[in-house]
KEVEX-399830 format. One record per residue (C-alpha): x, y, z; residue number from 1. Coordinates in steps of 0.001 Angstrom, whole numbers, padded with zeros to 6 digits. Each point is the difference from the previous one (the first is absolute). Example, Ala and Ser with C-alpha at 12.3 -4.5 7.8 and 13.67 -1.06 7.14 Angstrom:
BEGIN
        X        Y        Z  num
   012300  -004500   007800    1
   001370   003440  -000660    2
END
This chain:
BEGIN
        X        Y        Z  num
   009149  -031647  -015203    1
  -002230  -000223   003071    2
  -001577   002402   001563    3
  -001986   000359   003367    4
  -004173  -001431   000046    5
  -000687   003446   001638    6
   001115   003202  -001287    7
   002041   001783   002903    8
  -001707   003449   000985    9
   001658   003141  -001331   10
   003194   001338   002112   11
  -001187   003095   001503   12
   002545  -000700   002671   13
   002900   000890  -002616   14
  -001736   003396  -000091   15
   001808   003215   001395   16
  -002184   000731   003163   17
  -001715   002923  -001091   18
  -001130  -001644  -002865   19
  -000784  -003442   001897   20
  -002114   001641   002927   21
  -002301   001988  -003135   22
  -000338  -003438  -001319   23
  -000740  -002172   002904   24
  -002589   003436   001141   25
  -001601  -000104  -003553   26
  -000118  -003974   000199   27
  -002421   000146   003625   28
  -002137   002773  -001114   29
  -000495  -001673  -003292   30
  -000447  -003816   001352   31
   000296  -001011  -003735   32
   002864  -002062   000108   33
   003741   000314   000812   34
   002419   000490  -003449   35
  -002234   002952  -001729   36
   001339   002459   002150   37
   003556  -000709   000216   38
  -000076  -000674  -003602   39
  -000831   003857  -000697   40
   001540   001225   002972   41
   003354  -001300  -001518   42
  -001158   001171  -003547   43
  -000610   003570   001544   44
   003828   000362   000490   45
   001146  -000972  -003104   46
  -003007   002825  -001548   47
   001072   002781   002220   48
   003808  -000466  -001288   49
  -000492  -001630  -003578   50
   000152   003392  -001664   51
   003239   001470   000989   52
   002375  -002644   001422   53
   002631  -002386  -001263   54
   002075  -003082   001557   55
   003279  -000607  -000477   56
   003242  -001416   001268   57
   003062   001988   000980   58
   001337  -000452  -003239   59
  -002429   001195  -001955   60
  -000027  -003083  -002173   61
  -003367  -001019   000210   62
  -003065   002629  -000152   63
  -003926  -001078   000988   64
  -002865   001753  -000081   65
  -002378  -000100   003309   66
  -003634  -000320  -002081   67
  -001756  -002972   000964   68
  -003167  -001508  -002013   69
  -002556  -001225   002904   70
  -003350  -002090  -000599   71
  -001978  -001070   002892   72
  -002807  -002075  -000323   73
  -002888  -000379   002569   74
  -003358  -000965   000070   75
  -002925   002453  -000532   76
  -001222   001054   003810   77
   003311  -001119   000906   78
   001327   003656   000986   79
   002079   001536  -002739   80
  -001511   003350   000115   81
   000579   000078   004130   82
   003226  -001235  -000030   83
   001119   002063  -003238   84
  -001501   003002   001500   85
   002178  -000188   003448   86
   003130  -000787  -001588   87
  -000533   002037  -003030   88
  -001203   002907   001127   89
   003523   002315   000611   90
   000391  -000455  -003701   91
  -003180   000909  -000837   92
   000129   003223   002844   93
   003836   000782  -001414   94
  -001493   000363  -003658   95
  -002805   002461   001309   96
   001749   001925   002088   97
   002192   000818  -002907   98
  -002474   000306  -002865   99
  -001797   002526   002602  100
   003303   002145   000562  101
   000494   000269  -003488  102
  -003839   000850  -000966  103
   000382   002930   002654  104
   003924   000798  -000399  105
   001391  -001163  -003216  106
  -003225   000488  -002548  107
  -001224   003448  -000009  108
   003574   000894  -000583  109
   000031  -002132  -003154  110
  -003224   001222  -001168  111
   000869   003426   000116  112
   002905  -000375  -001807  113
  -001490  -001793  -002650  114
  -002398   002782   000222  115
   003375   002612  -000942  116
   000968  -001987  -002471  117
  -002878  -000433  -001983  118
  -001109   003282   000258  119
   003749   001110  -001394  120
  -000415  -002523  -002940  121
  -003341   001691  -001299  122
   001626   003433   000693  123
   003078  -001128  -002325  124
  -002867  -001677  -002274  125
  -001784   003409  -000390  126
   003049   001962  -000329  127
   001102  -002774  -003341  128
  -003284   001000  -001758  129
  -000009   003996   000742  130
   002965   001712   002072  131
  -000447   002197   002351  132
   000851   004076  -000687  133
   003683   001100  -000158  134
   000989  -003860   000892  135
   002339  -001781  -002921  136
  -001149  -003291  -000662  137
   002327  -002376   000607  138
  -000868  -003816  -001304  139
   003693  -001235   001514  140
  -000732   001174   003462  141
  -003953  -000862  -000427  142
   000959  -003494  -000836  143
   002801  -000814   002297  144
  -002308   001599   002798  145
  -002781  -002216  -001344  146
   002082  -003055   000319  147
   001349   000902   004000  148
  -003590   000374   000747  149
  -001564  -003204  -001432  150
   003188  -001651   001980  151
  -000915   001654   002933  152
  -004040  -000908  -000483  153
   001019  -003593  -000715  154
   002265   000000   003734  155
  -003217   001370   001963  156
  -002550  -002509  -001973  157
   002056  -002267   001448  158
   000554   000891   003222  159
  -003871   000290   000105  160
  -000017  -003670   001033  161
  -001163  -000742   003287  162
   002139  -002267   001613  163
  -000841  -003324  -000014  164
   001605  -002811   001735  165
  -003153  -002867   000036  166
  -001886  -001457  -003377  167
  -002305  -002343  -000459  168
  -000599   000274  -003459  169
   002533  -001909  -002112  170
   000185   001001  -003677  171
   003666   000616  -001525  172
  -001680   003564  -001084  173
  -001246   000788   003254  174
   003568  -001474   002010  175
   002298   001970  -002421  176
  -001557   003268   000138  177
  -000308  -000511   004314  178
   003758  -001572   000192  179
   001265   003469  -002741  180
  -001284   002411   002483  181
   001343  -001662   003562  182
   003510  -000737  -000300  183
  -000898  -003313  -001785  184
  -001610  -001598   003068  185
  -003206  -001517   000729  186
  -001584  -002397   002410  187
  -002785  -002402  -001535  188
  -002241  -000906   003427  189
  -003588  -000783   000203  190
  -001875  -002322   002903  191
  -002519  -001433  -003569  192
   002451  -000383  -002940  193
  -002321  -002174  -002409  194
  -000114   003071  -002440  195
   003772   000587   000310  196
   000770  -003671  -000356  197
  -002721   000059  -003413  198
   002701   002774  -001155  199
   002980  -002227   000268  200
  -001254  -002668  -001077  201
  -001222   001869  -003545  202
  -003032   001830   000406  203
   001078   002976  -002537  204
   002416  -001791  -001986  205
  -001926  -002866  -001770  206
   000357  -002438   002966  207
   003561  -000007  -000369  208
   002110   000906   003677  209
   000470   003942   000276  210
   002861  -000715   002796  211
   003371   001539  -002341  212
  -000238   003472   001775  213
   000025  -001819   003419  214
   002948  -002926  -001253  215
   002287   002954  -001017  216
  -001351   001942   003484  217
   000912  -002482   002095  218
   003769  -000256  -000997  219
   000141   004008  -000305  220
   000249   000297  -003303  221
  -001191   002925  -002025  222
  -003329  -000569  -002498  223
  -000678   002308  -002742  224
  -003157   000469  -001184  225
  -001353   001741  -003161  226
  -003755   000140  -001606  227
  -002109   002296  -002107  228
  -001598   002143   002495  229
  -002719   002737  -000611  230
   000258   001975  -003500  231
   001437  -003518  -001336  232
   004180   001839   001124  233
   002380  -002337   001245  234
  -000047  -000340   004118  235
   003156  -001265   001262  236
   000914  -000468   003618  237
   003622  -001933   001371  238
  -000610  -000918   004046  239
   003567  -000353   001410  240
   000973  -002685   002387  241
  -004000  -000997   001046  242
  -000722  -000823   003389  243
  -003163  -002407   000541  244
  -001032  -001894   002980  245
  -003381  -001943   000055  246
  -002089  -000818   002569  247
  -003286  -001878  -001317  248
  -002677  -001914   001713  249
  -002439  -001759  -001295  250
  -002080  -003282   000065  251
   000832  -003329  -000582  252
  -001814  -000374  -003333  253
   001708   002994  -001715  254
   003560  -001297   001533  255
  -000707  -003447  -002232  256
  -000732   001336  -003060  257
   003824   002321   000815  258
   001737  -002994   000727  259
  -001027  -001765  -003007  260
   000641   002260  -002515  261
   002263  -001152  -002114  262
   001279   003819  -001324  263
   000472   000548   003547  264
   001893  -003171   000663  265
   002236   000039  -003285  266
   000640   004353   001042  267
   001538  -000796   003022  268
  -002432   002227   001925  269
  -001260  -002935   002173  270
   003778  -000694   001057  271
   000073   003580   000841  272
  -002641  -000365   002467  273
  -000499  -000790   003899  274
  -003301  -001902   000027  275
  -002011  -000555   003176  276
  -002751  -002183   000332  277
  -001404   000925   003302  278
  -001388  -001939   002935  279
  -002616   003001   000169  280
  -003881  -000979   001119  281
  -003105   002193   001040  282
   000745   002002   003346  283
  -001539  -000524   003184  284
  -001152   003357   001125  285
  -000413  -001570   004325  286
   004156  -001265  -000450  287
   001076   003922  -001328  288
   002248   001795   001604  289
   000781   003900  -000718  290
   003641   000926  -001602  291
   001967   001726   002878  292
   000195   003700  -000770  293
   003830  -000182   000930  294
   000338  -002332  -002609  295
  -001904   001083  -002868  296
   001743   003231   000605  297
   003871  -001488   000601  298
  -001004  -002053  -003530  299
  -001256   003092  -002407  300
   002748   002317   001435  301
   002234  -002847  -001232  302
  -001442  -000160  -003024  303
  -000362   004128  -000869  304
   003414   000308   000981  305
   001461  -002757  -002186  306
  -002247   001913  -003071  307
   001254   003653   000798  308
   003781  -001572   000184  309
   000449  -002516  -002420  310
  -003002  -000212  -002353  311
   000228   003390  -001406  312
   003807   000066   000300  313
   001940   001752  -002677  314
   002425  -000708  -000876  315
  -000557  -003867   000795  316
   001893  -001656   003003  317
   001806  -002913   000373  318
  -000331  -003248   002962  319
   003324  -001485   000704  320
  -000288  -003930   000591  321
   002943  -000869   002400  322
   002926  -002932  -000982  323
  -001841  -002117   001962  324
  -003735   000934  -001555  325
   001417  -000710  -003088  326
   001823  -003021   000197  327
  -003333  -001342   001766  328
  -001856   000708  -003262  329
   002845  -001348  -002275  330
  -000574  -003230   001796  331
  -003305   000164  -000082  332
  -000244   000407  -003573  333
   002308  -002901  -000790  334
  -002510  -001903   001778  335
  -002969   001232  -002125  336
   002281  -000374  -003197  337
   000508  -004147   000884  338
  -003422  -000486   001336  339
  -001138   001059  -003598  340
   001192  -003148  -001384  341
   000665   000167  -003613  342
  -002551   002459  -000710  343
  -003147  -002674  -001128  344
  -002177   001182   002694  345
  -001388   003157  -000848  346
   000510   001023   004137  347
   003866   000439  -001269  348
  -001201   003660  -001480  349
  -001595   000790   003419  350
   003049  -001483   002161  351
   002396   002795  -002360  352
  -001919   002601   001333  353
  -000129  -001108   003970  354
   003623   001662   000708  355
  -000952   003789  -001670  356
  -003488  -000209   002178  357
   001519  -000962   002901  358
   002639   003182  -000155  359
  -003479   002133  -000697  360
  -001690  -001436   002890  361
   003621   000954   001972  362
  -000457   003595  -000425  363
  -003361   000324   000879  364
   000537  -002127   003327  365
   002848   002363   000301  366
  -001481   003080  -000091  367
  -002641  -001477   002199  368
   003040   000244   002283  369
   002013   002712   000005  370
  -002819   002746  -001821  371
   001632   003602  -001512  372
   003395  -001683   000943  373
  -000019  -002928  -002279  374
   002286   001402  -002263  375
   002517   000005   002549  376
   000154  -003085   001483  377
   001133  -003191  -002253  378
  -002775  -002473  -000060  379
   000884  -002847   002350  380
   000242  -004138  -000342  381
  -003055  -000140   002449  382
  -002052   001901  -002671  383
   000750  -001962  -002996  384
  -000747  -003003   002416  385
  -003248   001340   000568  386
  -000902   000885  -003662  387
   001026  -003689  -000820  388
  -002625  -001259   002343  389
  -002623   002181  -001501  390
   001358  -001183  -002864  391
  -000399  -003755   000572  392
  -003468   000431   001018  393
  -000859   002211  -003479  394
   001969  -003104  -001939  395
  -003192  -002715   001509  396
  -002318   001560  -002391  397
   002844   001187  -003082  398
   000519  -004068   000057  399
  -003976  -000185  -000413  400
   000060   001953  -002516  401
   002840  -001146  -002193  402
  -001795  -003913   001088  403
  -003347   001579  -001971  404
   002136   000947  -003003  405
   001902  -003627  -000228  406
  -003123  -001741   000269  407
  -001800   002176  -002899  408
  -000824  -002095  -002740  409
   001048  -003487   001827  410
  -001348  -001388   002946  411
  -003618   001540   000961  412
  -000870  -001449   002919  413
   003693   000922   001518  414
  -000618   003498  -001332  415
  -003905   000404   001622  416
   001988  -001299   003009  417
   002395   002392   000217  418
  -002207   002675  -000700  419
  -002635  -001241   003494  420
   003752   000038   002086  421
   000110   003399  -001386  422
  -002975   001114   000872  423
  -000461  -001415   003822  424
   003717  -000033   001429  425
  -001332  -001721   002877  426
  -001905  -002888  -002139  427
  -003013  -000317  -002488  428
  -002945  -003124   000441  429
  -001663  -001994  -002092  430
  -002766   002666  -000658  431
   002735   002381  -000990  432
   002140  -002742  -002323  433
  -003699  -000795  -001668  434
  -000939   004015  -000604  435
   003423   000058  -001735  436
  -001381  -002828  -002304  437
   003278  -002420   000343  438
  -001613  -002502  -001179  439
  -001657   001514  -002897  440
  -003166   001624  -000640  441
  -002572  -002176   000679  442
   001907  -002078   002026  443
  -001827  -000786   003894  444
   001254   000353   003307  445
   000964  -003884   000161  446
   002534   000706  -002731  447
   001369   003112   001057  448
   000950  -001785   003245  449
   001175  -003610  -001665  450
   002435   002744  -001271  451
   000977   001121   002948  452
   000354  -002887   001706  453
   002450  -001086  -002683  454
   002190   003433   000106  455
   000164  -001229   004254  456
   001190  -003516  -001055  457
   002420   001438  -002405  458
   001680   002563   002861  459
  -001410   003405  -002151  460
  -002816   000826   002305  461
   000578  -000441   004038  462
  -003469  -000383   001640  463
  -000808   001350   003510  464
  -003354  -001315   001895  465
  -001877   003433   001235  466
  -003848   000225   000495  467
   000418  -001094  -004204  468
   003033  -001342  -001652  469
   002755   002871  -001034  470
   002091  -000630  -003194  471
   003366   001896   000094  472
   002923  -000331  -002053  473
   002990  -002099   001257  474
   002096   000049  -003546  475
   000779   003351  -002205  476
END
């Protein structure tokens, strides 16, 4: 299977306008390269939906959650923080504009009647050991009292919670307790992942993957969790129908040591996810231009509004694909199902995933679109069109990956190869090929390039003459 020398540029043009105008804006104030910002632009939608909306088709027959599992990858310098801030920030504003309501609103009503209830429980506590005059004691009534109380006090401890739509922190403690007390949904973003990427990958559970709670999360299932807690009692907790989207930057030496993990690869949590491997690259601050107020604003009222309708939705909503949506995707995914062969290539377990992603990507383009009226309007053939280019473009570096984890353990060089196409999309040079060791440790820069030279003659490696020679990949 052939693909082109030159990865093709992400298609912000697929974008709904709102959403391709904040992209394009963040894109010339940043100057740090084109795909970053329509990567997370796109991710944005599927975040500000992911918690509270469903797609289906008319007949109900077929039910998909609208989480998505984003990693973008970018260069240190190269503008994460900028661009993450921009496109990120009516999240961020949507969480503290409701954790301050409730501080001001919501709390001091909780507090005081926690307050009642405790003070009622030592009252019933003092009247146990000595009752007061011309009162009958009454240990029935005391205890069933006792017992509406401590249900009560248990109701306000929890509704003590401040709500919490944004975590960085990934621990299956810390993600059950934040999922138990908002309507099992949560949104895993940060602009420098490394220490949420260490969690996955094993940190706190012996190096082995801590990714179950977000496998099960991803397909909407429910996860029950139980531990000692303090006072060595029992805690139990049962999340219903989770709700996680991820949206995780980080740099390019973090995203390796992902990638080639094998718990990761043999979970499935790899297949799950839309890598990017951006074209990002230091700014030029003399080539900036400022986002257009119009825009930024048209973009994060988009946003808020998608978060106040469908993220906090309850009960949950439904996105109807129409006939022809659907028999687009059944095509499509008859097309993924033959392309993966008989199953040898490891890409096979990526390619079974393409059709459910694409659907995801759908209703986030969708309510990109149509906004609080989503729900009304059946997603169209153009849409699913659109989500299968985005699509296509994700599958360049899925097929990288899945290369990585065919050539593990066999050929080297092919796998060091892969990894430097990987790395620089637009093509890696001898100095790069010879800091990635191909030809061994102590090999020199004359062998490094005989190599080279040979993957050229062979048809692996197309070469392009620039100021120095650029090696790209011409074969997967």
């Amino acid at each position: 299977m052939s693909e082109d020398v030159k990865r093709k540029p992400f298609p912000t043009h697929v974008l709904p306008p709102k959403v391709r105008a904040m992209a394009e804006a963040v894109e010339a104030f940043s100057t740090t390269g084109h795909d970053m910002p329509g990567v997370v632009a796109q991710s944005a939608l599927n975040c500000a939906i992911g918690g509270g909306v469903y797609v289906t088709n008319r007949a109900r027959s077929q039910i998909t959650p609208t989480t998505t599992f984003t990693v973008v990858v970018g260069v240190s310098g190269g503008g994460k923080s900028v661009v993450g801030g921009l496109l990120l920030e009516a999240i961020f504003e949507n969480q503290r504009r409701r954790q301050e309501r409730f501080r001001s609103e919501s709390l001091p009503v909780f507090r005081a009647r926690k307050m009642e209830i405790e003070s009622e429980l030592k009252r019933i506590d003092r009247d146990a050991i000595k009752p007061r005059k011309g009162q009958p004691d009454e240990p029935e009534a005391r205890i069933k009292r006792r017992t509406e109380l401590l249900r009560l006090l248990d109701q306000v401890e929890f509704a003590l919670d401040c709500p919490q739509m944004i975590s960085e922190d990934l621990t299956v403690q810390v993600m059950v307790r934040i999922l138990n007390a908002n309507k099992s949904r949560l949104i895993l973003m940060s602009t420098d992942a490394r220490e949420t990427i260490n969690n996955i990958m094993g940190r706190y559970n012996n190096g082995k993957p801590d990714d179950s709670l977000l496998l099960k999360a991803f397909s909407g299932e429910d996860y029950n969790f139980s531990r000692k807690g303090q006072g060595k009692e029992m805690e139990n907790l049962s999340v219903q129908k989770m709700a996680v989207s991820s949206l995780l930057m980080l740099q390019p030496d973090i995203a390796e040591q992902m990638v080639d993990n094998e718990g990761l690869q043999g979970s499935g949590y790899l297949q799950r996810t839309l890598f990017a491997w951006t074209d990002n690259h230091p700014g030029r601050a003399s080539q900036s231009k400022p986002v257009p107020d119009e825009v930024k604003e048209a973009f994060n009222r988009l946003i808020t509004v998608l978060l106040d309708t469908y993220y906090w939705s309850e009960p949950r909503v439904f996105f109807i694909l129409s006939p022809e949506a659907e028999a687009a995707l059944n095509t499509y995914k008859e097309a993924r199902q033959i392309a993966g062969g008989d199953g040898s290539h490891p890409f096979w377990t990526f390619q079974s995933r393409d059709t459910e992603l694409v659907i995801r990507i759908a209703a986030g383009l969708h309510a990109g679109l149509h906004e609080d009226k989503s729900h009304e309007v059946e997603i169209s053939l153009e849409t699913v069109q659109a989500a299968m280019e985005i699509m296509d473009w994700y599958s360049g570096f899925r097929e990288m990956i899945a290369d990585r984890m065919a050539d593990k353990g066999g050929d080297k060089v092919m796998a060091k190869l892969r990894e430097l196409a990987t790395l620089h999309p637009n093509g890696f040079d001898s100095r790069d090929a010879q800091r990635k060791r191909i030809a061994g440790m102590h090999k020199d820069a004359k062998a490094v390039q005989a190599i080279l030279d040979q993957k050229v003659r062979e048809g692996v490696l197309a070469v392009t003459d620039e100021p120095r020679p650029k090696y790209r990949f011409a074969l997967r």
